[in-house]
N, CA, C and O atoms as a Tinker XYZ file with bonds, in Angstrom:
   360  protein
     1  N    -79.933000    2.900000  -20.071000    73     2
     2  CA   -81.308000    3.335000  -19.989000    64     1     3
     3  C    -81.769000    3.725000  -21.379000    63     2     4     5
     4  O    -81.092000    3.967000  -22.378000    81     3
     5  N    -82.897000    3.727000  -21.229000    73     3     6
     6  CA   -83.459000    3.607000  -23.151000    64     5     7
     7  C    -84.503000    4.821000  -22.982000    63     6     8     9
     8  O    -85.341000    4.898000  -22.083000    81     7
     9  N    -84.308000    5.703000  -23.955000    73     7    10
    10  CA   -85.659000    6.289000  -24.133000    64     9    11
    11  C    -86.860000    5.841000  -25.144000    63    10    12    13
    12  O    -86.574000    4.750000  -25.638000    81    11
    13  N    -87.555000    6.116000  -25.400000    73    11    14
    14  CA   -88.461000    5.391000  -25.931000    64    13    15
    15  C    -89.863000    5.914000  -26.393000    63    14    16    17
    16  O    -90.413000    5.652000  -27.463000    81    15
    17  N    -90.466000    6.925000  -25.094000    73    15    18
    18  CA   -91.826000    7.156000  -24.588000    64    17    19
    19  C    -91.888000    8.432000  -24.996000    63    18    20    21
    20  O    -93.058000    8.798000  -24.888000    81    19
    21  N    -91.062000    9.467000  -25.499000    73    19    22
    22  CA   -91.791000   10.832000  -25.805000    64    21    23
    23  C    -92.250000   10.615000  -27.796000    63    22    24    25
    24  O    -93.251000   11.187000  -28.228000    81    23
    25  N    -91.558000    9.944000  -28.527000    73    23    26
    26  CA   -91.746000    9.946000  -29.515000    64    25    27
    27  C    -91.890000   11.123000  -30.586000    63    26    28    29
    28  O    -92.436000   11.143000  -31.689000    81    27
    29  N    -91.271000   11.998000  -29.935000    73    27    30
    30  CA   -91.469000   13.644000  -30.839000    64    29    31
    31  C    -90.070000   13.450000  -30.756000    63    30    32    33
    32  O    -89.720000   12.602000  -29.935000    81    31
    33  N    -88.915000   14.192000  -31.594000    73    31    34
    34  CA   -87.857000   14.958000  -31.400000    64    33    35
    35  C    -87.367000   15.369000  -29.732000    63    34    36    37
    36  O    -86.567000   14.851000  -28.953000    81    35
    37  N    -88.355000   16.657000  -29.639000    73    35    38
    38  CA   -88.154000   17.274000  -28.260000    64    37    39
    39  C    -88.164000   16.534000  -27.313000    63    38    40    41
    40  O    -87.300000   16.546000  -26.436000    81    39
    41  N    -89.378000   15.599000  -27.354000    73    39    42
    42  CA   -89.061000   14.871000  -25.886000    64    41    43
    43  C    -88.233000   13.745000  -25.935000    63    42    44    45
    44  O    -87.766000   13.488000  -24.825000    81    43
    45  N    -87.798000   12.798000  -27.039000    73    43    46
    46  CA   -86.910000   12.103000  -26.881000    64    45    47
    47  C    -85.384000   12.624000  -26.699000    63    46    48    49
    48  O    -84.459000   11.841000  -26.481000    81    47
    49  N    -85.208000   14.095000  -26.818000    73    47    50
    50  CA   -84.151000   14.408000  -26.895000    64    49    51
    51  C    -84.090000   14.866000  -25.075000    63    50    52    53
    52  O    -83.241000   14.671000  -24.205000    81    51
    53  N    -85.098000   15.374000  -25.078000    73    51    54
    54  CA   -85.579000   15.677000  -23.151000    64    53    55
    55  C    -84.780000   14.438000  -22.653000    63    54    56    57
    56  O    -83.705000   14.524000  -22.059000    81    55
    57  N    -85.455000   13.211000  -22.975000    73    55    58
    58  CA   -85.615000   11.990000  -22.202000    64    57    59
    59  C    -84.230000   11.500000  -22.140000    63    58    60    61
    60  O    -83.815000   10.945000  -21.122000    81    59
    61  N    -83.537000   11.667000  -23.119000    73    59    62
    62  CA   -81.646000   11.402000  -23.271000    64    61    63
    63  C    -80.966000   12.425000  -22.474000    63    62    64    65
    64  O    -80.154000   12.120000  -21.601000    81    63
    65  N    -81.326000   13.800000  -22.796000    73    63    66
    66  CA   -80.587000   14.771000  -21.559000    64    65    67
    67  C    -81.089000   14.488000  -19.747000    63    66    68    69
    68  O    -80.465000   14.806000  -18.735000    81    67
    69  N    -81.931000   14.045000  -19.828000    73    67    70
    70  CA   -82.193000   13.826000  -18.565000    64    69    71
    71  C    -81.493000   12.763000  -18.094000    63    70    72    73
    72  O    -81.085000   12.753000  -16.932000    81    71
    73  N    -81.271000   11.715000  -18.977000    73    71    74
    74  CA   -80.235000   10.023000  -18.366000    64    73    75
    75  C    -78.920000   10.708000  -18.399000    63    74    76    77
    76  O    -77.985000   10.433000  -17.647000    81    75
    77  N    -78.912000   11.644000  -19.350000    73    75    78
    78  CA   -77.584000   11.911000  -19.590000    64    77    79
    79  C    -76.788000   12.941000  -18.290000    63    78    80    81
    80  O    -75.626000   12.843000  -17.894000    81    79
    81  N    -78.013000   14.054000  -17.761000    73    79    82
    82  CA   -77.751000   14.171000  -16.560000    64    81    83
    83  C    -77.469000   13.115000  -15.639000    63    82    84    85
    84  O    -76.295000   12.821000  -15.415000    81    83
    85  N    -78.600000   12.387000  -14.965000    73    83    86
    86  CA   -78.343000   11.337000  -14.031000    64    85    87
    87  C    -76.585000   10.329000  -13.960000    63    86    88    89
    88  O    -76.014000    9.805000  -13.004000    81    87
    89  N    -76.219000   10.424000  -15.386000    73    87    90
    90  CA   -75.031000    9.854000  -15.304000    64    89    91
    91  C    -73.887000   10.605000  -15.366000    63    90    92    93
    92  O    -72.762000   10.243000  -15.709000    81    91
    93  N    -74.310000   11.796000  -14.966000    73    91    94
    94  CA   -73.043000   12.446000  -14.800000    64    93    95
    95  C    -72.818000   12.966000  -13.167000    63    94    96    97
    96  O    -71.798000   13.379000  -12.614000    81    95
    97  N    -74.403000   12.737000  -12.571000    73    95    98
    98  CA   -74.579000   12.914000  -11.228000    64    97    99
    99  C    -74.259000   11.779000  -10.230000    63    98   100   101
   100  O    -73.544000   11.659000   -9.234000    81    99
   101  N    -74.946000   11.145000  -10.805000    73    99   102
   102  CA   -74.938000    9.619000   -9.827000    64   101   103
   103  C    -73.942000    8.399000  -10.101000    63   102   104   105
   104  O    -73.709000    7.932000  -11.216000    81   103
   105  N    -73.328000    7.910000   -8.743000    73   103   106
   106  CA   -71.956000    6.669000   -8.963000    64   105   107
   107  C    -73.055000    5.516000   -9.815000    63   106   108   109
   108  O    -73.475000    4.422000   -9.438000    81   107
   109  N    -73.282000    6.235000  -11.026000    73   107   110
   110  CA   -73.648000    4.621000  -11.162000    64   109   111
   111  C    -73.156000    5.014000  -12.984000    63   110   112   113
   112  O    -73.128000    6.133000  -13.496000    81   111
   113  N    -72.743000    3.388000  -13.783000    73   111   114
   114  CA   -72.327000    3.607000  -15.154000    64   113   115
   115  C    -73.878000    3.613000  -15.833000    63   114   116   117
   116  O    -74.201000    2.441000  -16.028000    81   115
   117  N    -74.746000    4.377000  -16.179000    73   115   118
   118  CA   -75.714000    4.491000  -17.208000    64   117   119
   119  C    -75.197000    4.245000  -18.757000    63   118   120   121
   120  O    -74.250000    4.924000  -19.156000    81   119
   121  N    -75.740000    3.395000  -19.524000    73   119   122
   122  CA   -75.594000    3.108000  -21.216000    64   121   123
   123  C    -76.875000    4.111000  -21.647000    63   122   124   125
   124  O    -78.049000    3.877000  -21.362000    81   123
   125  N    -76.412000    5.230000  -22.364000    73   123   126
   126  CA   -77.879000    6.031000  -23.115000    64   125   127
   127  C    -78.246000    4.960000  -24.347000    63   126   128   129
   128  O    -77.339000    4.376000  -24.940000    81   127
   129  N    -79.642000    4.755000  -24.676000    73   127   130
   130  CA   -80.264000    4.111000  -25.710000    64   129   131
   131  C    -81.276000    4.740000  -26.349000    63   130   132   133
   132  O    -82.292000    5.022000  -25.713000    81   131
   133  N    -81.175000    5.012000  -27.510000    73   131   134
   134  CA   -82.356000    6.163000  -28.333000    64   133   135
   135  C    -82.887000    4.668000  -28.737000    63   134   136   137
   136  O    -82.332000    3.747000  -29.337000    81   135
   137  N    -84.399000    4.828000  -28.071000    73   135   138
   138  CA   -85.766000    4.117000  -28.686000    64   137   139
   139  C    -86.592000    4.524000  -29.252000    63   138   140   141
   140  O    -87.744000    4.126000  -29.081000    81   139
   141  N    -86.161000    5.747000  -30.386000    73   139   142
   142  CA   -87.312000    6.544000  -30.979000    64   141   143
   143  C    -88.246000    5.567000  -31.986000    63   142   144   145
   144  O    -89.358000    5.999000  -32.291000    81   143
   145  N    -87.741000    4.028000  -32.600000    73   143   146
   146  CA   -88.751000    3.277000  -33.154000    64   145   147
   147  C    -89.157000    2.336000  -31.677000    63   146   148   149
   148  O    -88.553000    1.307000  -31.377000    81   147
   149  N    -90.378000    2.968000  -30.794000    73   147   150
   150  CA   -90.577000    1.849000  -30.036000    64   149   151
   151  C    -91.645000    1.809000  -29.722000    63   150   152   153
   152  O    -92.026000    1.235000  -28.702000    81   151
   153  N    -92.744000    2.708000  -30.925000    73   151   154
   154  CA   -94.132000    2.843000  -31.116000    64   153   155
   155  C    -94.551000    4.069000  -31.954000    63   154   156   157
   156  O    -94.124000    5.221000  -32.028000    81   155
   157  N    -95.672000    3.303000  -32.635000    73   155   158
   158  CA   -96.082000    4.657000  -34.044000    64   157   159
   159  C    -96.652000    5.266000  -32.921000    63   158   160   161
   160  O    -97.023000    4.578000  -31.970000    81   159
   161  N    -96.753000    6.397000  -32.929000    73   159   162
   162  CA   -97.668000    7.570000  -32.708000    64   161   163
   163  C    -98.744000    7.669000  -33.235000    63   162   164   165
   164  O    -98.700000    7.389000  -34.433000    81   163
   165  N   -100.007000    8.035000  -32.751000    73   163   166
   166  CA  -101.076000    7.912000  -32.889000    64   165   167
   167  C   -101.595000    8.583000  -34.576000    63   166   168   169
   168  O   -102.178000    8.166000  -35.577000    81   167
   169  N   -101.058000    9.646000  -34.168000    73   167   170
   170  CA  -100.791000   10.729000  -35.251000    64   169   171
   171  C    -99.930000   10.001000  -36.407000    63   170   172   173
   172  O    -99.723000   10.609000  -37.457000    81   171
   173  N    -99.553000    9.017000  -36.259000    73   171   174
   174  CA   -98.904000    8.818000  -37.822000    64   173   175
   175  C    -99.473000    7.077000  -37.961000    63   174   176   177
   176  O    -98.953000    6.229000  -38.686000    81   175
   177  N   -100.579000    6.890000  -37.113000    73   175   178
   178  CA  -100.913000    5.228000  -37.343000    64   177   179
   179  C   -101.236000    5.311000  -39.058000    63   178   180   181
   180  O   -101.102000    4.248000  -39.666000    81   179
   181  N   -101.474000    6.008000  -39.510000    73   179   182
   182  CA  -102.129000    5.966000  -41.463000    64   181   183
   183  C   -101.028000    6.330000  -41.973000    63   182   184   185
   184  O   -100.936000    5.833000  -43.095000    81   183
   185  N    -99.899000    7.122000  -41.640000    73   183   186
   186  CA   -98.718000    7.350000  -42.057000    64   185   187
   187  C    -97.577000    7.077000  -41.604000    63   186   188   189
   188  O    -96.643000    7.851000  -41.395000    81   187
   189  N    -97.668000    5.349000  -41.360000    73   187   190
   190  CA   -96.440000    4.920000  -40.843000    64   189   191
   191  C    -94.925000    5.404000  -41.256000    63   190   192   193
   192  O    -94.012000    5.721000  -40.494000    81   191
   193  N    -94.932000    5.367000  -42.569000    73   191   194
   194  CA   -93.719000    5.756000  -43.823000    64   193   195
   195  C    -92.998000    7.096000  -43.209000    63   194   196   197
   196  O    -91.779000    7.191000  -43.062000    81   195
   197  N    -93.907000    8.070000  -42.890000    73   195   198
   198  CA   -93.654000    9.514000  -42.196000    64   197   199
   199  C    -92.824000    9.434000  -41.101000    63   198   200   201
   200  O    -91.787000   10.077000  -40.942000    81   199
   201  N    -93.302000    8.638000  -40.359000    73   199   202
   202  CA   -92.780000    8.579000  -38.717000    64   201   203
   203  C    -91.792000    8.014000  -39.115000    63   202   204   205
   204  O    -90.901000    8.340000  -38.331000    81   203
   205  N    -91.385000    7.344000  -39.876000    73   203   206
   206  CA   -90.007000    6.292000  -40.152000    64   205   207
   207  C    -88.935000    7.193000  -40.319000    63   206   208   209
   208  O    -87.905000    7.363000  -39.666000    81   207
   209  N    -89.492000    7.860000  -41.559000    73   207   210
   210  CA   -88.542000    9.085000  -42.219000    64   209   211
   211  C    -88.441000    9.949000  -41.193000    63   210   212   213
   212  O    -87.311000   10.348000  -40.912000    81   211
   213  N    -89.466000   10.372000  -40.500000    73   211   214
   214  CA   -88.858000   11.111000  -39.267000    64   213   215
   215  C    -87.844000   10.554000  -38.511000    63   214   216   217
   216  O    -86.831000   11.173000  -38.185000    81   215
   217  N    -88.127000    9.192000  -38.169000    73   215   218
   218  CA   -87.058000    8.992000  -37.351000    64   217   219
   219  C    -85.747000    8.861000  -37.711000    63   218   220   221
   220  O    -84.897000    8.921000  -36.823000    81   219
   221  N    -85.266000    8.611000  -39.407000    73   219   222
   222  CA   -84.191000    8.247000  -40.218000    64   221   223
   223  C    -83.737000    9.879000  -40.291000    63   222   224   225
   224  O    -82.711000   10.273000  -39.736000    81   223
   225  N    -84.562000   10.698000  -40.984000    73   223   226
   226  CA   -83.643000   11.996000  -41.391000    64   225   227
   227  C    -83.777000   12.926000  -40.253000    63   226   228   229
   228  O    -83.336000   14.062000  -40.426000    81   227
   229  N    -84.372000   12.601000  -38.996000    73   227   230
   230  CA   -84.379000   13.805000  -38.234000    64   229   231
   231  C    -83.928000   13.157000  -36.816000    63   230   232   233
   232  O    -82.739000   13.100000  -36.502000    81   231
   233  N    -84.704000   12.796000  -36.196000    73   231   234
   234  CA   -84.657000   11.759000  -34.652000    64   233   235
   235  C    -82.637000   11.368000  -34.778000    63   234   236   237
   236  O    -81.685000   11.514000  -34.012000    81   235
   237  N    -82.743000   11.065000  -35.581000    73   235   238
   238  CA   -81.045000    9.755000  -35.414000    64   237   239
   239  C    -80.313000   10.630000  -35.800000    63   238   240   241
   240  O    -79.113000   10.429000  -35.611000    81   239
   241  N    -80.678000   11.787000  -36.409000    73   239   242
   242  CA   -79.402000   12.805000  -36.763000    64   241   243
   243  C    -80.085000   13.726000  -34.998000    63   242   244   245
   244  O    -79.475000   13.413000  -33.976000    81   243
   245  N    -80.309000   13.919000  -34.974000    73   243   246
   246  CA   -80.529000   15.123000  -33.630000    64   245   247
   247  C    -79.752000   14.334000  -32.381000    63   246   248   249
   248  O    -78.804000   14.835000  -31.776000    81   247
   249  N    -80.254000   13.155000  -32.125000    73   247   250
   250  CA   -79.253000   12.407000  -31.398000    64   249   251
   251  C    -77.796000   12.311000  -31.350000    63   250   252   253
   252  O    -77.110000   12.472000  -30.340000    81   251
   253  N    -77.336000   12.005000  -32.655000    73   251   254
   254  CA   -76.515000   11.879000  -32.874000    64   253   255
   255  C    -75.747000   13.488000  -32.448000    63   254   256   257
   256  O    -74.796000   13.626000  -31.678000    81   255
   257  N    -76.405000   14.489000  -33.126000    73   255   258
   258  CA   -75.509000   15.618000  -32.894000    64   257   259
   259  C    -75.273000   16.026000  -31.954000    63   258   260   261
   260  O    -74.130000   16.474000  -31.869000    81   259
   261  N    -76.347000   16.147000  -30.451000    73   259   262
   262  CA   -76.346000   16.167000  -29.206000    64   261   263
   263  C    -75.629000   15.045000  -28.702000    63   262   264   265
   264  O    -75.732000   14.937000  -27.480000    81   263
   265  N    -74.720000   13.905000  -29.432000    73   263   266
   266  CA   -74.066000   12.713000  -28.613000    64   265   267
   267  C    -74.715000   12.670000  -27.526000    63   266   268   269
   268  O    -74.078000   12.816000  -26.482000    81   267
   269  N    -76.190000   12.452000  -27.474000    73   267   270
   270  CA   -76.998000   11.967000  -26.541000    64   269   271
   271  C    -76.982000   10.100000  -26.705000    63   270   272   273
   272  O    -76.099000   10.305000  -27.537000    81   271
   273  N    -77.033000    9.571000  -26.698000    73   271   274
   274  CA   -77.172000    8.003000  -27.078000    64   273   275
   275  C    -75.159000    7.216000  -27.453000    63   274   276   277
   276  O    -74.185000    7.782000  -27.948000    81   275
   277  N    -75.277000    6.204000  -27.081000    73   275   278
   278  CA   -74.299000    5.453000  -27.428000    64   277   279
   279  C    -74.846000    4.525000  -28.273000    63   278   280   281
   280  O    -74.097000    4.170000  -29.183000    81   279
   281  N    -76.271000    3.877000  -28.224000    73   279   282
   282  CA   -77.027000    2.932000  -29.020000    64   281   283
   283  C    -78.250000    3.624000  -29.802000    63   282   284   285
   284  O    -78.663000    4.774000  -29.944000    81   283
   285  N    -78.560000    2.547000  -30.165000    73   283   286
   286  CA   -79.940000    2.928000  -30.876000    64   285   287
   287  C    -80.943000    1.336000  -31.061000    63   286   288   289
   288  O    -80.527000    0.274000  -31.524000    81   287
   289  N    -81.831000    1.526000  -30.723000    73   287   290
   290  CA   -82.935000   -0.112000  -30.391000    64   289   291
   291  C    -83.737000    0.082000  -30.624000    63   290   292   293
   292  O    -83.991000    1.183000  -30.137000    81   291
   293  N    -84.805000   -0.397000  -31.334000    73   291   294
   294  CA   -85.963000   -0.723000  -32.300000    64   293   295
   295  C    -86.783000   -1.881000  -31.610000    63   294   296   297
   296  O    -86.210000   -2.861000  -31.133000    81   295
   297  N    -88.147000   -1.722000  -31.582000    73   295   298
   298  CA   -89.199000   -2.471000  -30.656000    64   297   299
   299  C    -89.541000   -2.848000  -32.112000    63   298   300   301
   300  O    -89.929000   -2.237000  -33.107000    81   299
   301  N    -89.131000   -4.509000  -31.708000    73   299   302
   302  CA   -89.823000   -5.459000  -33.090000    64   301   303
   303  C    -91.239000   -6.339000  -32.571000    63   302   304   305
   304  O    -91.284000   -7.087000  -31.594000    81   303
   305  N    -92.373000   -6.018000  -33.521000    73   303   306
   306  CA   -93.329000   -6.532000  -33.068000    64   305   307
   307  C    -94.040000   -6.238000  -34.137000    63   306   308   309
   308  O    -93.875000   -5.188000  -34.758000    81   307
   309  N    -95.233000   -7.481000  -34.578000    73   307   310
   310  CA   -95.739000   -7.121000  -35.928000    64   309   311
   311  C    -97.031000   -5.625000  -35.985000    63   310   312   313
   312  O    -97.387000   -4.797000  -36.824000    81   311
   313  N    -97.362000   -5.959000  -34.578000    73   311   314
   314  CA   -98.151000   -3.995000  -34.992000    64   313   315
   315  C    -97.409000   -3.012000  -34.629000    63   314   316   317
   316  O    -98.136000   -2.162000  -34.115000    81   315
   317  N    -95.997000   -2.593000  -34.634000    73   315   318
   318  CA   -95.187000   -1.669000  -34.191000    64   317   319
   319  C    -94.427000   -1.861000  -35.480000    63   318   320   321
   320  O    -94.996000   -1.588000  -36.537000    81   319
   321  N    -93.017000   -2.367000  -35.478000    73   319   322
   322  CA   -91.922000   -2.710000  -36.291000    64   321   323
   323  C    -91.440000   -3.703000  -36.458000    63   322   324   325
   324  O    -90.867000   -4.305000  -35.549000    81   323
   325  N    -91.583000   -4.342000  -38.194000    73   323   326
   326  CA   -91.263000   -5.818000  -37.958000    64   325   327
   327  C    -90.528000   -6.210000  -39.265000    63   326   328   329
   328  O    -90.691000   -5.688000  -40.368000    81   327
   329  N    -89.673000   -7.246000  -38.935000    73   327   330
   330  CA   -88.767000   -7.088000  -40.238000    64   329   331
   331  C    -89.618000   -7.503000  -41.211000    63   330   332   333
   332  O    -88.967000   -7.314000  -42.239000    81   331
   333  N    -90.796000   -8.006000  -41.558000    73   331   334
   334  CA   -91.222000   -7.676000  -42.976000    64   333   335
   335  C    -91.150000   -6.338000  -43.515000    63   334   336   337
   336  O    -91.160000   -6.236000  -44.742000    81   335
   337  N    -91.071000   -5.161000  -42.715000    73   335   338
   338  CA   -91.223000   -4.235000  -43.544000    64   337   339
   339  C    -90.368000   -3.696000  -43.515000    63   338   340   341
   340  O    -90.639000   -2.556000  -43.891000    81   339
   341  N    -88.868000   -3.836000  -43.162000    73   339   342
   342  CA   -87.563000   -3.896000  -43.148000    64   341   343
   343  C    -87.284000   -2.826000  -44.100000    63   342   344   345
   344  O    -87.048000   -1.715000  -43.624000    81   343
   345  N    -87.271000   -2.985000  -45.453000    73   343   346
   346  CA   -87.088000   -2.622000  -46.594000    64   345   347
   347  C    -88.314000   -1.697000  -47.317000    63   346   348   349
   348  O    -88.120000   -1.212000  -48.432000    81   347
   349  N    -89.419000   -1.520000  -46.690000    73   347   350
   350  CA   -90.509000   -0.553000  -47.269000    64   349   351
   351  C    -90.029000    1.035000  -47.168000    63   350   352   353
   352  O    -90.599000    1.883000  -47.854000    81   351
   353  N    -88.971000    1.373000  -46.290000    73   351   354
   354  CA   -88.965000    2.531000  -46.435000    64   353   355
   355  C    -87.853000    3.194000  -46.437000    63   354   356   357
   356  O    -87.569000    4.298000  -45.972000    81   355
   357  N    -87.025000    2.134000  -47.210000    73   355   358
   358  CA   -85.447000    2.874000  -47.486000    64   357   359
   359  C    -85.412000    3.598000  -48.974000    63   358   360
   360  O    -84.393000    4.174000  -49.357000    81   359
C-alpha cells in the first residue's frame, strides 16, 4: 500500500502508521510504500525546489526513522515529476 495523499510530514507519516497498523492486524501481507513525491502541493507550485528538499532532507529521513516504509515511489509525469528535472535539485 502506498501513501501518497497527505503530502506534509505528519500526514504522510499518519498514512504509513495507519497501513502499518492494518498489517499487523489483518491476515493479509501489506508492502508499506512512501509516495511523498506523488504531487506538488499547492503551496509549493512556485517553489517546486522546496518541496523536493523537503522531501530529500526531511520526509525520507522521518520515514526512514519510524521504519515506516519498505519502498519509496515517485509519480513521474511532466506536471508533477519528470526525469528532465532529475538533476535540478541535487
Amino acid at each position: 500500500m502506498k501513501s501518497g495523499y497527505g503530502l506534509t510530514i505528519k500526514d504522510e507519516l499518519k498514512s504509513l502508521g495507519v497501513i502499518r497498523r492494518l498489517n499487523n492486524t489483518l491476515s493479509l501481507d501489506l508492502i508499506l510504500i512512501f509516495l511523498g513525491a506523488h504531487e506538488i502541493p499547492e503551496e509549493y507550485k512556485d517553489r517546486r525546489e522546496v518541496y523536493v528538499k523537503l522531501l530529500i532532507n526531511e520526509m525520507f529521513l522521518a520515514v526512514d526513522e519510524e521504519k515506516l516504509a519498505v519502498y519509496c515511489d515517485m509519480f513521474m509525469e511532466k506536471t508533477v515529476f519528470s526525469r528532465e528535472g532529475q538533476n535540478k535539485y541535487s
